[in-house]
N, C-alpha and C positions, 0 to 999 in steps of 0.2 A: 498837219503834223501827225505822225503815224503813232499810233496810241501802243504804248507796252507793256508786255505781260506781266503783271505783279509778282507771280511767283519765280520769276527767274532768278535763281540763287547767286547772280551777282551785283541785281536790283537790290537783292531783300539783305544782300553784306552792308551797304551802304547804306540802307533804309537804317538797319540794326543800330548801325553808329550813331545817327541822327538822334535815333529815339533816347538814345543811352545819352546825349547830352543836353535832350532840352527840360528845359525846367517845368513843361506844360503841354499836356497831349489833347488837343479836339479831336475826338472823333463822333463826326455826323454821320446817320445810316438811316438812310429811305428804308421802307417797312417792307411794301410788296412788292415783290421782284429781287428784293435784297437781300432783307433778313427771310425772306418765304417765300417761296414757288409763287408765279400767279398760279389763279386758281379760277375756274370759270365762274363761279360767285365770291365777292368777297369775304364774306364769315364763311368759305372752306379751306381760307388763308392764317394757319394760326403758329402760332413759332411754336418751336420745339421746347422740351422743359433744357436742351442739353443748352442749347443758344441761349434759351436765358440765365441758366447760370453762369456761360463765360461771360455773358452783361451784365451780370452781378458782382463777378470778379471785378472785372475793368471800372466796373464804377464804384468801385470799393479804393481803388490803388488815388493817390493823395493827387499823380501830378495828369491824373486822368478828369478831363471834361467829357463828359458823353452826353449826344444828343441823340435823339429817335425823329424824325423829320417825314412829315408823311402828309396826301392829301385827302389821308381820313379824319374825321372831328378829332379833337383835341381830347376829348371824354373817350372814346373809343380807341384813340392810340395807348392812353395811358392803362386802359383798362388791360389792353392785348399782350405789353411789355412787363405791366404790372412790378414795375419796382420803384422803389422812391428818390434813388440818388443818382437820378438822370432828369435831363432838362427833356421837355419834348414841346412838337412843333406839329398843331394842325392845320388842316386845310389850307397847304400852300405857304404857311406863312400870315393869314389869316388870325390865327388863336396861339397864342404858345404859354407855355410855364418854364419860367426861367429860374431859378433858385427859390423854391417854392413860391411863384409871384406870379399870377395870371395876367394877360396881356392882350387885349381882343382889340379888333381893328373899331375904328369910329363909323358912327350909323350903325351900330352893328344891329340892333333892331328894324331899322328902314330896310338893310340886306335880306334880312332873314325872310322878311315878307315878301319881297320880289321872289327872292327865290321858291319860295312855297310856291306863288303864284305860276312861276314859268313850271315847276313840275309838274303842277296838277295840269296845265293845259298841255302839257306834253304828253300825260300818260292818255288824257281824253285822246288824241290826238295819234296814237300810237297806239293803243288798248290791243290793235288787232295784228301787230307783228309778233310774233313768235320769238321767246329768249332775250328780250328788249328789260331793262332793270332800272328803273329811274330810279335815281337815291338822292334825297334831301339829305344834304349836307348843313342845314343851318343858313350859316353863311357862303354855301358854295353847293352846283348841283353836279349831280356822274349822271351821263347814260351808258350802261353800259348796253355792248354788244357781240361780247365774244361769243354769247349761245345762238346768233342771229345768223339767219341766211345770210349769203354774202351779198345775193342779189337785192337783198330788201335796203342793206348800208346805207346807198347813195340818198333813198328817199328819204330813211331816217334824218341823215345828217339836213338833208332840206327844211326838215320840219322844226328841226332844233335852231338850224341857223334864222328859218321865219319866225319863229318866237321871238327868239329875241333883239332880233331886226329893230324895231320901233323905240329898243332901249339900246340903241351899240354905243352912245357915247359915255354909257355907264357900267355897262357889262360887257364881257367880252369871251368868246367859244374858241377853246383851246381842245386839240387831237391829243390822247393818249394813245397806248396798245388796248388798241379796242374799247377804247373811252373817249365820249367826249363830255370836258371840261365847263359848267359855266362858271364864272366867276367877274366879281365888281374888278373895275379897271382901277389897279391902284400899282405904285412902287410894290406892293408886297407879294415876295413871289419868296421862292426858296433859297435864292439866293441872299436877298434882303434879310432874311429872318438868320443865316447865317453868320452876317456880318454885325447882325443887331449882337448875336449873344458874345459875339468873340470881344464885341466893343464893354460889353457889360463887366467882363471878367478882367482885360488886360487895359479898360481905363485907367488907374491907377500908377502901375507900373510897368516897367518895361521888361518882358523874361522873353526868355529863347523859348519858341515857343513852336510846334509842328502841326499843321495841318491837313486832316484827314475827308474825304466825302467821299461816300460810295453810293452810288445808283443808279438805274437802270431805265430811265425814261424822259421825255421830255421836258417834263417839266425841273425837272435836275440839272440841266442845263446851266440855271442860270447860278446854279450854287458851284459848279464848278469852274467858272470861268470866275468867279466870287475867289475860291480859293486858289485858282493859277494865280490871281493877282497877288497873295499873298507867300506866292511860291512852295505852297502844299501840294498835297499831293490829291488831283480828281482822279476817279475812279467808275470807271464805266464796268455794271453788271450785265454783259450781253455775251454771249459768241458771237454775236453776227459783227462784223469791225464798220458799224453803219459812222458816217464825218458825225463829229462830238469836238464837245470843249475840252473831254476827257482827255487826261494826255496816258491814262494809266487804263487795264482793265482784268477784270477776272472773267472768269465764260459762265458763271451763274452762281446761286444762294449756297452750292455746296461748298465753291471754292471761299466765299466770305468766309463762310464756321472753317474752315481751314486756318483762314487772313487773320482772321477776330483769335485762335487758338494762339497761331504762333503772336500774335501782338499782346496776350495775355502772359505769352510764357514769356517775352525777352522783359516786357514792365515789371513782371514779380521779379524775375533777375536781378533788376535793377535795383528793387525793393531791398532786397534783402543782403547788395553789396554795400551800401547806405552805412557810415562808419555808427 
């Protein structure tokens, strides 16, 4: 299916209506790549003050759920976003706070120590490549390699994949943009953690309800085919038109603060026809 462009102003008539009649808005937003430019290290990835006020906005408005979804620690996302009346979602689906209520995956101490272990023998092991980043995630590890030769990659990934060889039926090495992933083999991915919160909020009752997921990388994947099933709306942040679950896209973080603007101006709209 050929993915289409969010901003076309007869997409966004239709979208408009949608939003003006449902009783409950999800919107989920991956951090880097979405809401922020990659950046060749991650702390040179910081949102704007303008982007978190329209997040302030939107999470101020009554029939607005907003999530912040990201495979950085849960303490680290919350710190980045820094407001209170938003749910957020670490390390994949891993960690998240859902209506002020923390949520961590089981073993989570058994996790933390493999994974100590697989980075320290990874940085031993790597000490001598050039732009190479291993980052302890807790319960989940990043190598990165975008500052890395290109020629050095392949071995890289050999040493990451021998690592944790001896442990594959408990962990498992997933490719990002210029990252690779490890993480314990469980149901919890981004998509899971998606459908965990929609279930938290509309167990009770039945509303019309629209959903939203914007992101730009593989691991997003699995939240968008999450919300196709729900007949939301996925949202692929790339220009490049690479095959996605996405059925929707923008060409990058500046068109979002666009997306995020006008989706703040039509829900105040809204607000304020409210008899």
């Amino acid at each position: 299916m050929l993915m289409q462009y969010l901003l076309e102003k007869v997409l966004l008539r239709g979208l408009e209506e949608k939003i003006r009649k449902a009783q409950r808005v999800f919107l989920f937003l991956d951090y880097d790549g979405t809401l922020t430019s990659i950046q060749n290290t991650p702390d040179l990835a910081l949102l704007s003050s303008s982007t978190r006020r329209t997040l302030q906005s939107l999470s101020s408005l009554p029939q607005m759920i907003l999530t912040v979804i990201s495979g950085r620690t849960l303490s680290e996302i919350q710190k980045l976003i820094g407001l209170d009346n938003v749910n957020y979602v670490g390390n994949h689906g891993l960690e998240m706070k859902v209506k002020s209520h923390k949520y961590v995956i089981n073993q989570h101490k058994k996790i933390r120590k493999k994974i100590s272990l697989f980075c320290q023998r990874i940085k031993r092991k790597t000490h001598w490549f050039s732009g190479v980043l291993v980052e302890n995630k807790g319960l989940s590890a990043s190598i990165h390699y975008r500052l890395a030769k290109e020629d050095c990659v392949p071995e890289l990934k050999k040493i990451v994949s021998a690592t944790i060889y001896p442990f594959k039926r408990s962990y498992e090495l997933r490719d990002g943009k210029k990252v690779l992933e490890i993480r314990p083999k469980t149901k919890r991915n981004k998509g899971w953690a998606v459908n965990e919160i929609i279930h938290r909020y509309n167990s009770k009752r039945k509303t019309y309800s629209l959903y939203f997921y914007l992101g730009d990388d593989l691991t997003d994947e699995d939240a968008f085919q999450l919300v196709n099933s729900k007949r939301g709306y996925s949202i692929r942040v790339d220009k490049r038109k690479e095959p996605s679950n996405a059925h929707h896209y923008l060409k990058g973080p500046k068109e979002v603060r666009l997306f995020l603007g006008w989706f703040k101006r039509i829900l105040t709209q809204k607000e304020r026809r409210k008899p």
